[in-house]
C-alpha positions in Angstrom: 0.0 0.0 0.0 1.4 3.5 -1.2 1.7 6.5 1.3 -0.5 9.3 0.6 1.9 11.9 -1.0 1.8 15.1 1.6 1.1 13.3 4.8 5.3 12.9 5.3 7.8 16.0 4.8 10.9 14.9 2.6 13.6 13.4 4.2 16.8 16.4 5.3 14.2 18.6 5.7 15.2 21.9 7.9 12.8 23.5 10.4 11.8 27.1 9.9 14.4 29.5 10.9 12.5 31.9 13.7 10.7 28.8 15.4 11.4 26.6 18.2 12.0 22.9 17.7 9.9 22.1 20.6 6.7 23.4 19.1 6.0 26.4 21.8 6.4 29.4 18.9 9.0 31.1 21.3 11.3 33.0 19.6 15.1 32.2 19.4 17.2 35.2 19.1 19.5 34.9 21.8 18.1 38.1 23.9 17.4 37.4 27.7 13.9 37.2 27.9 12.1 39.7 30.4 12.6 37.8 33.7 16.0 37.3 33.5 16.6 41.2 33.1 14.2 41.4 36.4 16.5 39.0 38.5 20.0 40.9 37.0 18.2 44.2 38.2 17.6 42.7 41.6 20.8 41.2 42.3 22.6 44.4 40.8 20.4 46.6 43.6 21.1 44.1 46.4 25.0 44.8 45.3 24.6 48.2 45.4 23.0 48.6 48.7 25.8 46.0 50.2 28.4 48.4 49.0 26.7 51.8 50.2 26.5 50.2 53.6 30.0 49.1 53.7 31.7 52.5 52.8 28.8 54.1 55.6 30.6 51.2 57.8 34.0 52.0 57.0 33.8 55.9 57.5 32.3 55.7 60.6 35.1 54.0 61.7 37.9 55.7 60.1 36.1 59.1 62.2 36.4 57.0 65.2 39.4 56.3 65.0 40.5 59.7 64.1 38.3 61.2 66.8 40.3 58.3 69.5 43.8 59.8 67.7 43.0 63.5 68.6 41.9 62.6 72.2 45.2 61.0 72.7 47.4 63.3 71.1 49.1 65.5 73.2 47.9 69.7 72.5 51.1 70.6 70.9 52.3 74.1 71.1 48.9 75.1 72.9 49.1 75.6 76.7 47.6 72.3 78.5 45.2 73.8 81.0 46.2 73.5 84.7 45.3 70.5 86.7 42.0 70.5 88.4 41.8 70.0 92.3 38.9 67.4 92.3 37.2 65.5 94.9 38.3 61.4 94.4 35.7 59.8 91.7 36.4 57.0 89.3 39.6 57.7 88.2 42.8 55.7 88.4 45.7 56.3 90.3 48.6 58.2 88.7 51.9 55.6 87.8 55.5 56.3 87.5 54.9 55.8 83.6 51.7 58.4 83.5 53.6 61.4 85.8 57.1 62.2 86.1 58.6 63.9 89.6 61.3 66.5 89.4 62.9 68.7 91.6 65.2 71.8 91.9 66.7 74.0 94.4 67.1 77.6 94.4 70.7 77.7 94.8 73.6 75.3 95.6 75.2 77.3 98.9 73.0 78.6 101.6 74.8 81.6 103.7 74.3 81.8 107.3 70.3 82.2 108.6 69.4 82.0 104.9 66.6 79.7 104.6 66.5 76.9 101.5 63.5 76.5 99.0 62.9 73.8 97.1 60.4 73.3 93.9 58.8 70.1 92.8 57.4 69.5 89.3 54.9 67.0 88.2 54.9 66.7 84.6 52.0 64.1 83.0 53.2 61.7 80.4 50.9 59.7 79.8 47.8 59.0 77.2 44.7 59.1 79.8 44.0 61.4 82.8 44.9 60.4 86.0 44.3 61.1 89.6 47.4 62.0 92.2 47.6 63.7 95.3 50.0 66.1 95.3 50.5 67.4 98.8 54.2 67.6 100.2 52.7 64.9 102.6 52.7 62.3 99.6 54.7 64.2 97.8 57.4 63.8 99.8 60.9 66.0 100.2 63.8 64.2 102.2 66.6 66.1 103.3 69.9 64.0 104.4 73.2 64.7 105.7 75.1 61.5 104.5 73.0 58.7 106.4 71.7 61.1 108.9 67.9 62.1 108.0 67.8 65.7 108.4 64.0 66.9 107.7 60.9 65.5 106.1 58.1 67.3 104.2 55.8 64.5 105.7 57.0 64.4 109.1 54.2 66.9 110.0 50.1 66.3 108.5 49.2 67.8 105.5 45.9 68.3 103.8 45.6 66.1 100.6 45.6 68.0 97.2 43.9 65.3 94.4 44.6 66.5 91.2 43.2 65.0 87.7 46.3 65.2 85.6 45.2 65.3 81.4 48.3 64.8 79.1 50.9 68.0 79.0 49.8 69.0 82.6 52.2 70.7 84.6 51.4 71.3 88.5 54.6 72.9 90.8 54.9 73.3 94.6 57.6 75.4 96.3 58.7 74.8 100.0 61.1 76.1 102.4 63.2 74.3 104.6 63.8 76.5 107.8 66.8 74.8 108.5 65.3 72.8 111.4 65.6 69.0 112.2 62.0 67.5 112.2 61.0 63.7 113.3 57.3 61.8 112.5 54.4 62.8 114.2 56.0 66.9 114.1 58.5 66.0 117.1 59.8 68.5 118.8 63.0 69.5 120.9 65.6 68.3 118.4 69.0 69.2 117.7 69.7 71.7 115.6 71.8 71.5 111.9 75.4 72.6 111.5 77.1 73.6 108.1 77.8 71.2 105.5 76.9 69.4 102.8 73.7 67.7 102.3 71.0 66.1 99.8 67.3 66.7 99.3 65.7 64.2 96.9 61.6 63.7 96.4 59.7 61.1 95.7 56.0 59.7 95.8 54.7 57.6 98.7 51.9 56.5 96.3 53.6 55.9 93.1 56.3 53.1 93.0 59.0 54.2 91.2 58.3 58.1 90.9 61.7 59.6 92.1 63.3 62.3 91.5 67.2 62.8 91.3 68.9 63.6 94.4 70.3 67.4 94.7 73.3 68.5 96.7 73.9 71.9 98.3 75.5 73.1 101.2 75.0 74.8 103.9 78.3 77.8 104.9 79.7 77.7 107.7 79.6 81.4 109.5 82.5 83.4 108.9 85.5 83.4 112.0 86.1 86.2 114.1 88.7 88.6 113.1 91.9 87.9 115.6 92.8 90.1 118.7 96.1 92.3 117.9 98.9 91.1 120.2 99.4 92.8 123.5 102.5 95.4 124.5 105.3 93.2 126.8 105.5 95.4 129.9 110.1 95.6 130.3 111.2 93.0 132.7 113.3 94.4 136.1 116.9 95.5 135.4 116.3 96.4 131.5 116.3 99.4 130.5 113.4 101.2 128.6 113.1 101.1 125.0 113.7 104.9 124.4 117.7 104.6 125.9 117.2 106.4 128.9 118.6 105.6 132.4 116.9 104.7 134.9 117.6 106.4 138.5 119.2 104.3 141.0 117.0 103.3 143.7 116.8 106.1 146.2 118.0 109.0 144.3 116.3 111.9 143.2 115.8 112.7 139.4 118.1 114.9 138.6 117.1 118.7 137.4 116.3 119.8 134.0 119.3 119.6 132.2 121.1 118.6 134.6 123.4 115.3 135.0 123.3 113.0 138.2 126.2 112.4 140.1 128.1 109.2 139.4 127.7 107.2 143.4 124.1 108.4 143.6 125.4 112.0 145.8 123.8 114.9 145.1 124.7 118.8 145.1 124.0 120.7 147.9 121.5 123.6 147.8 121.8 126.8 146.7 125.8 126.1 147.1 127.3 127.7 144.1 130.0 125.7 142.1 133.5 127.4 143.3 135.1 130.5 140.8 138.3 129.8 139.7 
């Protein structure tokens, strides 16, 4: 039996250019079709807003950190301002690395009744702020004569001075030394200090470590009385005076103006005329 002619296409036959093989009538161009242009949209947007939100991130932190840099920074040529006398809060304690203790005196020799001064400097080196009491009590000022202790700033009470320290802050203290012994507890009835040479050093009784350098100076001794001119040797018995003249024998009477005494200690009658020749 013969197959109807038209019922079969011819063998190597091509489909229609434009069409799908599978029959739906979608085109085949090679564009994205509509949805996937949707989803690149999306993900494109989701990109986006991942990236804002990372440079929003990353400049908050970089202002941060700049804003943490400035805070720590010391202020340069601009005067610090000066320490504050505060009440104790939350603050930590001062260390040896945060302050540094230094101390001068006002000359190296000391004359006789002139009273010493001394000047302590605390100088903050440090990144944070810090609390410190500095009263001469803590504070303190030691005064030594080889191993003798001399005088103490803390030997007598002192009120405490807390200070909050911010980097660059300078806080001094002057005190005078009135050349007195002293003892704990203000003791009194000591000896008192002779010339010489001696050493005054500070340091901190709450801070291990802060020190300052020791400083010599001495104390002059009062000048010595200027000495006495020697006394005039009165002439011993028998020698004669210093001027060359004779001395009168024992018993005789000084002879008269111009006169001569008899050798033998005799002397001329009275009112007897030497004899005309």
């Amino acid at each position: 039996m013969s197959t109807p002619q038209g019922t079969r296409p011819p063998t190597g036959a091509t489909p229609v250019q434009g069409r799908s093989s599978d029959g739906s009538g979608a085109a085949s161009s090679g564009r994205p079709t509509s949805r996937t242009l949707r989803l690149r949209r999306v993900m494109a947007l989701v990109l986006l807003a991942v990236i804002v939100v990372g440079v929003v991130m990353l400049v908050r932190a970089a202002i941060a950190f700049g804003a943490g840099l400035l805070a720590d920074a010391p202020q340069g040529k601009v005067a610090p301002p000066e320490p504050q006398e505060v009440a104790a809060t939350g603050y930590k304690a001062c260390q040896a690395k945060d302050v540094t203790l230094w101390l001068a005196a006002s000359k190296t020799e000391y004359a006789v009744g002139e009273k010493p001064t001394f000047t302590t400097t605390l100088t903050h080196v440090g990144p944070r702020p810090c609390l410190i009491d500095a009263s001469t009590a803590v504070q303190e000022i030691t005064i030594t004569s080889g191993t003798d202790r001399i005088w103490s700033s803390a030997d007598c009470p002192a009120a405490s001075k807390d200070l909050l320290m911010a980097p660059g802050d300078v806080w001094t203290e002057t005190v005078t030394w009135n050349r007195d012994r002293s003892a704990p507890e203000c003791a009194t009835g000591l000896p008192g200090t002779q010339p010489g040479s001696y050493s005054v050093v500070a340091a901190s009784n709450e801070a291990a470590g802060m020190t300052s350098p020791a400083v010599p100076f001495t104390l002059v001794a009062p000048a010595p009385p200027p000495e006495a001119p020697p006394a005039t040797e009165a002439p011993a018995d028998g020698d004669p005076p210093a001027d060359g003249t004779e001395v009168p024998a024992e018993g005789a009477e000084p002879p008269a103006d111009g006169a001569t005494a008899p050798e033998g200690g005799a002397t001329a009658p009275a009112g007897d005329a030497p004899p005309q020749g």
